[in-house]
C-alpha positions as CSV (number, residue, x, y, z in Angstrom):
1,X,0.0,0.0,0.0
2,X,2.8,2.2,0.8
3,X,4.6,1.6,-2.4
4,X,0.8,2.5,-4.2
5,X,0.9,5.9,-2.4
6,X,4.4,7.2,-3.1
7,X,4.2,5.7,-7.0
8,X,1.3,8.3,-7.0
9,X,2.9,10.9,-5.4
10,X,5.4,10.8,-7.9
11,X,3.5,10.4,-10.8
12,X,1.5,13.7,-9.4
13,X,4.4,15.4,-8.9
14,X,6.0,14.3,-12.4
15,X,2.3,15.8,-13.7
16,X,2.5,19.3,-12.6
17,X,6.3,19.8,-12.7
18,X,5.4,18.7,-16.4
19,X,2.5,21.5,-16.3
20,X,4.7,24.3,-15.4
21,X,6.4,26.1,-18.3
22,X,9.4,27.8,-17.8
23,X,9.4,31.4,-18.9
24,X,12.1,32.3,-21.5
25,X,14.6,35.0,-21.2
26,X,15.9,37.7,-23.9
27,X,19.3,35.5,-23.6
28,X,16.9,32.5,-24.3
29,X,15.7,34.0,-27.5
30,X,18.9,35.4,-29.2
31,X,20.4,31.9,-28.1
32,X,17.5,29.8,-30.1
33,X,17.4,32.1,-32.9
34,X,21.0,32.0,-33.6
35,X,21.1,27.9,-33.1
36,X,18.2,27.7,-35.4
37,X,19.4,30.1,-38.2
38,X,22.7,27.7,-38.2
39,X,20.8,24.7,-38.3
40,X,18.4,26.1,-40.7
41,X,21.0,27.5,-42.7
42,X,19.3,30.6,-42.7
43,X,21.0,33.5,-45.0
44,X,21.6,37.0,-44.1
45,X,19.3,38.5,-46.3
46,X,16.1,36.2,-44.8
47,X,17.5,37.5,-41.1
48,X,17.3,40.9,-42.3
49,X,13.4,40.6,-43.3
50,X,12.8,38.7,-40.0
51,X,13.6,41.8,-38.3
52,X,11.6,43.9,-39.9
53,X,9.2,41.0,-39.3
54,X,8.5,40.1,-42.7
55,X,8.9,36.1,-42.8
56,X,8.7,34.7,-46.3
57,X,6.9,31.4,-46.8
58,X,9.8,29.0,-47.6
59,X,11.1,26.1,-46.5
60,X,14.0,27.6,-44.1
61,X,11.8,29.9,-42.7
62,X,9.1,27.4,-41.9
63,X,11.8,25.6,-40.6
64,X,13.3,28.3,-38.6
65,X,10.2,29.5,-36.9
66,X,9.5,25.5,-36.1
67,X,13.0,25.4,-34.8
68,X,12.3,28.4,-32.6
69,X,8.9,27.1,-31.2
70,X,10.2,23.6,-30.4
71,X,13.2,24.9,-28.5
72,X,10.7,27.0,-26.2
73,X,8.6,24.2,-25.6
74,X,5.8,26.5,-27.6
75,X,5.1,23.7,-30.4
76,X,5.3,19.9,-30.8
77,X,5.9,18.2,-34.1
78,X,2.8,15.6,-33.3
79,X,0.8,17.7,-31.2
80,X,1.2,20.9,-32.4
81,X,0.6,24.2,-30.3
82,X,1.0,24.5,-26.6
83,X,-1.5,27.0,-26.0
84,X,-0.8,27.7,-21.7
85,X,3.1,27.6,-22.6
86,X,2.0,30.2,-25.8
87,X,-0.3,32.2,-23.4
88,X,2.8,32.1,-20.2
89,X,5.4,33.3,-22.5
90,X,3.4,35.9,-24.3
91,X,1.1,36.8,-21.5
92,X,4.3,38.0,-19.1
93,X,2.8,41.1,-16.9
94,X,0.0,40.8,-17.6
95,X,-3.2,40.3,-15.3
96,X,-5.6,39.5,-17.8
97,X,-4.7,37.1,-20.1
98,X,-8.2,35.8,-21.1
99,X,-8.2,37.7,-24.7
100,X,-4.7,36.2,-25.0
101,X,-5.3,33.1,-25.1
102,X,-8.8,33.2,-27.3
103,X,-6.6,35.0,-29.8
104,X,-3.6,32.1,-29.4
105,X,-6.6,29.2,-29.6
106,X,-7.8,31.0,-33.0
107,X,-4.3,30.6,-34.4
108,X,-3.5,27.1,-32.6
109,X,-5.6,24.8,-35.2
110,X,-5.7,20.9,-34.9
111,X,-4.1,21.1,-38.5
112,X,-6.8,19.3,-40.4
113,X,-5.0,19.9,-43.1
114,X,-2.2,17.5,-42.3
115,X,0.4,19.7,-43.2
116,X,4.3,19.1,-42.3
117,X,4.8,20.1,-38.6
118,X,7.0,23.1,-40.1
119,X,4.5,24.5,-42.3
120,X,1.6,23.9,-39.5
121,X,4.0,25.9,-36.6
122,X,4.4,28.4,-39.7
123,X,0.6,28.9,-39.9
124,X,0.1,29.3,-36.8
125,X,2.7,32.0,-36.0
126,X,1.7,34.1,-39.5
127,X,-1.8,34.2,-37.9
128,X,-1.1,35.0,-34.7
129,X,1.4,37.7,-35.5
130,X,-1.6,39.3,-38.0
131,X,-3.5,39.5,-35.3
132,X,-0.9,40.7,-32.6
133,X,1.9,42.0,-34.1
134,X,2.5,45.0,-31.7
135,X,1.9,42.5,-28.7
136,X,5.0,40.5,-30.7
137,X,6.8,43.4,-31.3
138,X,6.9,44.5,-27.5
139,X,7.9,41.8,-26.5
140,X,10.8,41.0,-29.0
141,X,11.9,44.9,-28.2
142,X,11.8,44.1,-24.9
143,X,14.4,41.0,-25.6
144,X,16.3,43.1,-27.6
């Protein structure tokens, strides 16, 4: 019976350390990006329209933006978008974030489409940033 208890205790404690998403820094970001536009082999030029946040539909950029979401625990290949980890990391200061996440769950589709887990994270970024761009552009100025 003791051996029942403390396997649940664990397994409870493995489910919310699991649940708790770890807020990334600025360091965090320029980190990722630069990993993922080596492994992406992404060229100076495409960086150049990124910050002026103009991202192409192509292969390396689909690629790259995957690359970023994975590494920040934003975006699985087979699951696709973690919406609380989306709504934590975009949310930060604020009380509210009720209209936050609607706007992320309008963005974070089930991809019914069956697209490639690049261009599906690449979807769901381009939508959200139409709908949010000076929330993004806050908080990548604040990181910068």
């Amino acid at each position: 019976m003791k051996n029942a208890v403390a396997l649940l205790l664990c397994a409870l404690l493995g489910l919310a350390s699991a649940s708790e998403y770890k807020l990334r820094t600025a360091e965090d970001l320029q980190k990722v990006r630069k990993e993922c536009a080596d492994s992406n082999k992404v060229t100076e030029a495409l960086i150049a329209k990124y910050k002026t946040f103009e991202y192409p539909d192509d292969e390396i950029t689909r690629n790259y933006i995957k690359c970023i979401f994975n590494k920040f625990d934003l975006f699985e290949d087979a699951k696709g978008f973690k919406v609380d980890n989306l709504v934590a990391q975009l949310g930060q200061g604020r009380e509210d974030k009720t209209a936050l996440k609607a706007d992320v769950e309008k963005c974070a589709d089930k991809n019914e489409q069956k697209s490639t887990p690049s261009a599906w994270a690449y979807r769901g970024f381009k939508c959200f940033l139409s709908k949010n761009l000076p929330l993004v552009q806050a908080a990548i100025q604040k990181k910068n």
